[in-house]
VMD Tcl script that builds the backbone (N, CA, C; Angstrom):
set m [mol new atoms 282]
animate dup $m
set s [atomselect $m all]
$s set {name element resname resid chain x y z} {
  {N N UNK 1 A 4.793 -8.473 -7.940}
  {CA C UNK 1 A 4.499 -7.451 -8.934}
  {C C UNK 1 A 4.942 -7.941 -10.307}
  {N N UNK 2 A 4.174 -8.046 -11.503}
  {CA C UNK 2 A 4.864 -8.376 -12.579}
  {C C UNK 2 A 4.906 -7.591 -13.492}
  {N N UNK 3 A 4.592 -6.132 -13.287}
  {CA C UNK 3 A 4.790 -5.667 -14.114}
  {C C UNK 3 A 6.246 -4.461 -13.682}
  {N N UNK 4 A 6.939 -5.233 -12.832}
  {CA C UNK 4 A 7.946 -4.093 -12.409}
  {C C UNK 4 A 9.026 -4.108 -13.565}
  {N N UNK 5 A 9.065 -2.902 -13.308}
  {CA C UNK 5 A 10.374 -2.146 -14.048}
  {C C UNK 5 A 11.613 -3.146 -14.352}
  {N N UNK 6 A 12.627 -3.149 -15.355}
  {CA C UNK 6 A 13.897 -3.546 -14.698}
  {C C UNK 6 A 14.804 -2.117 -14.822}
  {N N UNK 7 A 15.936 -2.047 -14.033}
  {CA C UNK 7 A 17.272 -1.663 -13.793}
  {C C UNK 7 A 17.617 -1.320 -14.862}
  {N N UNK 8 A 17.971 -2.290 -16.299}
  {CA C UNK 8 A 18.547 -1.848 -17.264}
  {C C UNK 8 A 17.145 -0.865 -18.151}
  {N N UNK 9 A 16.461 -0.603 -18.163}
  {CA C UNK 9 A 15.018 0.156 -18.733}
  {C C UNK 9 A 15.256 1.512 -17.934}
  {N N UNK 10 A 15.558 1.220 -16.594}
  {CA C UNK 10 A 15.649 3.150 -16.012}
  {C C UNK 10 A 16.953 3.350 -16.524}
  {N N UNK 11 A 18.280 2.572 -16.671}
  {CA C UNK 11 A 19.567 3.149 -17.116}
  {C C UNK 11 A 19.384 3.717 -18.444}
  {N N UNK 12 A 18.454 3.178 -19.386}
  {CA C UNK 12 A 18.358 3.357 -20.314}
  {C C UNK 12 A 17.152 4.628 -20.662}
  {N N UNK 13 A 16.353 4.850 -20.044}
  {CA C UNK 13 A 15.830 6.034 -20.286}
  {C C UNK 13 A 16.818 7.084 -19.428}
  {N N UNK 14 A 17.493 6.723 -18.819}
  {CA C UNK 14 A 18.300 7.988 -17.910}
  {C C UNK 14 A 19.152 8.464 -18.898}
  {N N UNK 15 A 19.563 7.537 -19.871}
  {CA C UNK 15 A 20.598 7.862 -20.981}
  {C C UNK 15 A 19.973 8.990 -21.698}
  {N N UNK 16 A 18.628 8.533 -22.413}
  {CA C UNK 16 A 17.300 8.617 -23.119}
  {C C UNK 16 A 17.378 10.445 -22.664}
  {N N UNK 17 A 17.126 10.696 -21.540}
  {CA C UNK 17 A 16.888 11.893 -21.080}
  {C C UNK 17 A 18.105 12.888 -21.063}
  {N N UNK 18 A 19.081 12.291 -20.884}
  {CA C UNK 18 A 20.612 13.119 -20.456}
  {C C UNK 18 A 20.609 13.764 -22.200}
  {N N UNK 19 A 20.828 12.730 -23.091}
  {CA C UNK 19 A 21.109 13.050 -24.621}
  {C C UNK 19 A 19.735 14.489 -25.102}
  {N N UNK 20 A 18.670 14.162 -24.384}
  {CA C UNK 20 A 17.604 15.218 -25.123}
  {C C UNK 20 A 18.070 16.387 -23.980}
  {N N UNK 21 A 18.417 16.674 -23.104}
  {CA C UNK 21 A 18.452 17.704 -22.382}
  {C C UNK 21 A 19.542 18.177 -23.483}
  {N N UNK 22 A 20.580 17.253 -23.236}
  {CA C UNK 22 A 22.159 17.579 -23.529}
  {C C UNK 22 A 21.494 18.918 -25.295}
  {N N UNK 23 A 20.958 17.985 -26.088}
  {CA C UNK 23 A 20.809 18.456 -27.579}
  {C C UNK 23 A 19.606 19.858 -27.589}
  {N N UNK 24 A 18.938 19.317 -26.760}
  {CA C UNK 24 A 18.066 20.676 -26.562}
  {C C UNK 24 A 18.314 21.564 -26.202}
  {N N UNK 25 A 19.927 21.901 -25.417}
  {CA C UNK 25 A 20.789 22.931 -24.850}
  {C C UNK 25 A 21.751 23.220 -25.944}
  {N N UNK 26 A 22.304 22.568 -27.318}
  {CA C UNK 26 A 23.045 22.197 -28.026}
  {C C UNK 26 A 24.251 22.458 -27.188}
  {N N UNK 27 A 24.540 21.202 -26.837}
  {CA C UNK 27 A 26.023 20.789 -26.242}
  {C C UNK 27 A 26.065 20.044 -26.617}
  {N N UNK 28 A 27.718 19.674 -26.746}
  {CA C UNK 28 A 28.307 18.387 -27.598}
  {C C UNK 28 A 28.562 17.697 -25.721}
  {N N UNK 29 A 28.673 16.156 -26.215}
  {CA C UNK 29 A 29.203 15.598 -24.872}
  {C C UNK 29 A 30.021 15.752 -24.350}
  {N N UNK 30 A 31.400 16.323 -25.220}
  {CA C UNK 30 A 32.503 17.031 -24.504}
  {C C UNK 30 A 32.387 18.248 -24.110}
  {N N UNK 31 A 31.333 19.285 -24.159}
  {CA C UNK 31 A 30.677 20.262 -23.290}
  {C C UNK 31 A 30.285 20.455 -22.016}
  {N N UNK 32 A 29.446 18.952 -22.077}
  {CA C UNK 32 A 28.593 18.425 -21.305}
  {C C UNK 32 A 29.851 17.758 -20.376}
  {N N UNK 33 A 30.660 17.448 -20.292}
  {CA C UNK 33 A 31.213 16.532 -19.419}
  {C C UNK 33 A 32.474 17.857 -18.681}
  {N N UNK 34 A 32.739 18.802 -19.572}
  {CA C UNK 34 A 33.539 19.715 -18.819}
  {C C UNK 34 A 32.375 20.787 -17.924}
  {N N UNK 35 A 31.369 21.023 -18.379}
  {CA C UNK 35 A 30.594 21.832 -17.429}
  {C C UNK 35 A 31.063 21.289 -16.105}
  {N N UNK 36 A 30.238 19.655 -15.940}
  {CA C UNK 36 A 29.918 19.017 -15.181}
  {C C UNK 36 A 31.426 18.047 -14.301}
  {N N UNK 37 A 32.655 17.996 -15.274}
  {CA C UNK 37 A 33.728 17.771 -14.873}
  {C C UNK 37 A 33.950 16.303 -14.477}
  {N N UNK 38 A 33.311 15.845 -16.007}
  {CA C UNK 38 A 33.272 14.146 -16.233}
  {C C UNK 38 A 33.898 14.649 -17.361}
  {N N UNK 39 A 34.503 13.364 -17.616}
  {CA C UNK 39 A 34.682 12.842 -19.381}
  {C C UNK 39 A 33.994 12.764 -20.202}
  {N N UNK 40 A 34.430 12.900 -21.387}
  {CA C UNK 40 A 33.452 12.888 -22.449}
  {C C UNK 40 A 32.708 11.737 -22.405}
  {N N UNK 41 A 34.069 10.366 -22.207}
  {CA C UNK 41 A 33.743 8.832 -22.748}
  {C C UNK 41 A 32.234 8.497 -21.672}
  {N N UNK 42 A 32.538 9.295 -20.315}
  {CA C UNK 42 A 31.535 9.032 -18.989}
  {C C UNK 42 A 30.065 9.451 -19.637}
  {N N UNK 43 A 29.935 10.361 -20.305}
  {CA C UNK 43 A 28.184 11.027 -20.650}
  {C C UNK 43 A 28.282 10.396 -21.743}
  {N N UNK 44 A 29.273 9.575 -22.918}
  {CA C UNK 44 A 29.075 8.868 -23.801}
  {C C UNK 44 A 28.014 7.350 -23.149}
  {N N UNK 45 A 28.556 7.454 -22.380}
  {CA C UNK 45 A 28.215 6.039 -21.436}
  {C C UNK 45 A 27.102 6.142 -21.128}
  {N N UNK 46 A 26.712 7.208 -20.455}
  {CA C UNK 46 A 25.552 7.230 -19.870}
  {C C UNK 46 A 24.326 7.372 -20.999}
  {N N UNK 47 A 24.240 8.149 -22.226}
  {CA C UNK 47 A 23.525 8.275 -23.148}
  {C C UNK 47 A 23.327 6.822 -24.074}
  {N N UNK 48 A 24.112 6.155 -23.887}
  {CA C UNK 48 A 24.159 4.831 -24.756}
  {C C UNK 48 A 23.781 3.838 -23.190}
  {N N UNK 49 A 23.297 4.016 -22.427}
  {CA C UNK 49 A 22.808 3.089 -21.403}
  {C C UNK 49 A 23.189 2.240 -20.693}
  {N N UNK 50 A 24.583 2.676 -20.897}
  {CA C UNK 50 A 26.221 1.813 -20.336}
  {C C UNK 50 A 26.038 2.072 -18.690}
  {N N UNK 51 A 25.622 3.439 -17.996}
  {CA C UNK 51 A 25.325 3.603 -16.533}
  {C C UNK 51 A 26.518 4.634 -16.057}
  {N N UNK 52 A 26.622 4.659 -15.022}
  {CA C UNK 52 A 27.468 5.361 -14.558}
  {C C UNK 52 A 27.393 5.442 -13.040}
  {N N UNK 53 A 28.168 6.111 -11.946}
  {CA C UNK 53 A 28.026 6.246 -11.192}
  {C C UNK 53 A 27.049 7.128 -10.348}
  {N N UNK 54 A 26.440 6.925 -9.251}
  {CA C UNK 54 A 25.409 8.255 -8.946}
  {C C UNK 54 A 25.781 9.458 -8.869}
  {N N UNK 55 A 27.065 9.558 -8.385}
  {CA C UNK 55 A 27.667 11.058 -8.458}
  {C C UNK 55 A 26.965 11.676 -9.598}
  {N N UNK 56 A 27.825 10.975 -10.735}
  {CA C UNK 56 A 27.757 11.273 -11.855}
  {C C UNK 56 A 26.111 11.782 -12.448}
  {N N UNK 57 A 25.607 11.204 -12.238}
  {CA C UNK 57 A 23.926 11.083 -12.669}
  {C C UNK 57 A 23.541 12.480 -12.142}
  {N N UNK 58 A 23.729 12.473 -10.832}
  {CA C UNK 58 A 23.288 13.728 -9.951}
  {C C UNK 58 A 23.874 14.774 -10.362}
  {N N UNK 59 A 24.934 14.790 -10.480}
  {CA C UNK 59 A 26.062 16.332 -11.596}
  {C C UNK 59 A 24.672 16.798 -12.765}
  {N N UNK 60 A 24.327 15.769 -13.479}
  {CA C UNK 60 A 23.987 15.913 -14.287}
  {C C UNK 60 A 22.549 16.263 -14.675}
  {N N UNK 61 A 21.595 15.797 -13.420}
  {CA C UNK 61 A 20.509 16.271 -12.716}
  {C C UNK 61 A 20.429 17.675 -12.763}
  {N N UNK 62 A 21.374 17.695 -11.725}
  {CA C UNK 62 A 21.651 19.200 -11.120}
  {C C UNK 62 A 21.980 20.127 -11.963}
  {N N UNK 63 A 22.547 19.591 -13.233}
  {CA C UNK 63 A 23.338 20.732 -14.230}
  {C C UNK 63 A 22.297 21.049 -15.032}
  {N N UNK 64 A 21.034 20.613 -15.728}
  {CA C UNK 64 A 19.503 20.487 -16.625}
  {C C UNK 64 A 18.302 21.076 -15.323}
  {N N UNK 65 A 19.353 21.176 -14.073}
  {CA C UNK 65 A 17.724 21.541 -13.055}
  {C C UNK 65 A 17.031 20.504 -12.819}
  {N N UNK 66 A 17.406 19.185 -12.789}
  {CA C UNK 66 A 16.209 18.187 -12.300}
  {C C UNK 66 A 16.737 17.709 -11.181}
  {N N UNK 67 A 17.484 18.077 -10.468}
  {CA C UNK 67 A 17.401 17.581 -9.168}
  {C C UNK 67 A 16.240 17.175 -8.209}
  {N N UNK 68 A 15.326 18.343 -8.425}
  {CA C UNK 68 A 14.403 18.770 -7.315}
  {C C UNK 68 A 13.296 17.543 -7.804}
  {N N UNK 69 A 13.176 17.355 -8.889}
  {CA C UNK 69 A 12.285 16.614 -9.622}
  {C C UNK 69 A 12.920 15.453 -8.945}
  {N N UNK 70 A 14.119 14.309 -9.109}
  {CA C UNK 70 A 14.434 13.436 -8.401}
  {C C UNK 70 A 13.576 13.351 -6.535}
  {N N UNK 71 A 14.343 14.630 -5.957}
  {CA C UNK 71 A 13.628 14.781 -4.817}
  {C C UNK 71 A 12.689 14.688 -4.308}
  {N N UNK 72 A 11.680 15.143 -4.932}
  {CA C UNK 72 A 10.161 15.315 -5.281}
  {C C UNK 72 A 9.832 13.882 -5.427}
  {N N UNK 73 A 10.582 12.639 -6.204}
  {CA C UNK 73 A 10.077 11.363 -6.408}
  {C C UNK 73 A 10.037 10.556 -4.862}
  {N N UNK 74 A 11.601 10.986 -4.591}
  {CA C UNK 74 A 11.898 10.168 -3.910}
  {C C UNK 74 A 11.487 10.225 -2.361}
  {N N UNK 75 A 11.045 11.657 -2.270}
  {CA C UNK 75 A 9.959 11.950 -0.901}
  {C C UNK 75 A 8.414 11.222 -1.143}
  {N N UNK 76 A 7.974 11.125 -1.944}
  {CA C UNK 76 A 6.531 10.082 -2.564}
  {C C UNK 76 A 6.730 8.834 -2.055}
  {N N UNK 77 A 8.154 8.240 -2.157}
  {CA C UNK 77 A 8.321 6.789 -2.296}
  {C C UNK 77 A 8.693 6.820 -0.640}
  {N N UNK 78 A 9.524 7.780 -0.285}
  {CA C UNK 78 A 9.812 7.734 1.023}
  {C C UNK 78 A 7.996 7.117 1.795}
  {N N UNK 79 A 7.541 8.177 1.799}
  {CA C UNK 79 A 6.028 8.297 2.717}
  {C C UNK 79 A 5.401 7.246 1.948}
  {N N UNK 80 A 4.962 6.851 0.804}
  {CA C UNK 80 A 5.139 5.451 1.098}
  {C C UNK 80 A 5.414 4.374 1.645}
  {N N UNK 81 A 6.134 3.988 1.870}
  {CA C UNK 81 A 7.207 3.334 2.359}
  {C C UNK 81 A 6.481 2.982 3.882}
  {N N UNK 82 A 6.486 4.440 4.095}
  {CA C UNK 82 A 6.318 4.837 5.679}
  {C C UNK 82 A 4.620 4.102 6.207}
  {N N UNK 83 A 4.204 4.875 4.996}
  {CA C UNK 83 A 2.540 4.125 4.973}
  {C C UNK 83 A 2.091 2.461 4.893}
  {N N UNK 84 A 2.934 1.872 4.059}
  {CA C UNK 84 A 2.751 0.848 3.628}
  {C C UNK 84 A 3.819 -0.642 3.765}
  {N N UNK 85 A 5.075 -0.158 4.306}
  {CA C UNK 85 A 6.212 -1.212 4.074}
  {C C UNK 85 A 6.038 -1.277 2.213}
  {N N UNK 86 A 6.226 -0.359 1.525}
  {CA C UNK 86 A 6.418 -0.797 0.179}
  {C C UNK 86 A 7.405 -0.970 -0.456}
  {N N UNK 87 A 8.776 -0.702 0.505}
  {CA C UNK 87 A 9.582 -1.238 0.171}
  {C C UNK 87 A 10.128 -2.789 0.034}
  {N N UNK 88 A 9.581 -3.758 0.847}
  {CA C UNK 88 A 9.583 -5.139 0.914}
  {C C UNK 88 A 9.056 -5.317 -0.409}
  {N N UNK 89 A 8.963 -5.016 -1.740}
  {CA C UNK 89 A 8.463 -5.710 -2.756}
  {C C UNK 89 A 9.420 -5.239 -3.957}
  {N N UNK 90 A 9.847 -4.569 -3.324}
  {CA C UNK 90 A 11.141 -3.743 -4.699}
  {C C UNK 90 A 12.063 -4.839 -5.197}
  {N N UNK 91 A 12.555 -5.740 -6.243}
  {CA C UNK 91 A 13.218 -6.353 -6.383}
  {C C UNK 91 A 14.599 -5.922 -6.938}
  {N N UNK 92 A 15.474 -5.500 -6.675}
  {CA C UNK 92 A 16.896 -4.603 -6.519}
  {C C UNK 92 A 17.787 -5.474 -7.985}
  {N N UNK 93 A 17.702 -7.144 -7.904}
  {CA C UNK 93 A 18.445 -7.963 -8.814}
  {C C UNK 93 A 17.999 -8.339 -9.911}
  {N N UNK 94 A 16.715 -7.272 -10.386}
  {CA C UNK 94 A 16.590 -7.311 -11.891}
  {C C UNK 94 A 17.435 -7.054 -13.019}
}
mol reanalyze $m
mol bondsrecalc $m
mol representation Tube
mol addrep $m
């Protein structure tokens, strides 16, 4: 596949997305990290494309309502998968 994705491009729109939810709710990141019961420096991180842990990501999913939306992807890719072996082409060490 050459036109796959890399790793640092989804960390970086995940940031991309956390910061517009975060501002479109007007919360400051230290808002945002006590709702959710991270650190400030942790959603600093994640908005600047630094990453974070999945916990973390998923808190934060879950706290904007996009969980289900994750879910929703990842049942597509599942049955995929199932249909096709499409997982044998995913390259993980981009």
């Amino acid at each position: 596949m050459d036109n796959q994705i890399t790793i640092t491009t989804v960390i970086n729109k995940i940031g991309r997305l956390v910061e517009s939810y975060r501002d479109k709710e007007d919360l400051t990141q230290a808002e945002l990290g006590k709702r959710i019961n991270v650190s400030r420096l942790t959603i600093i991180n994640i908005e600047k494309g630094k990453g974070s842990n999945t916990l973390n990501i998923l808190k934060i999913l879950k706290y904007f309502d996009l969980l289900h939306d994750l879910d929703v992807s990842f049942n597509l890719m599942l049955e995929k998968a199932n249909e096709d072996d499409g997982l044998s082409d995913i390259n993980l060490y981009e």
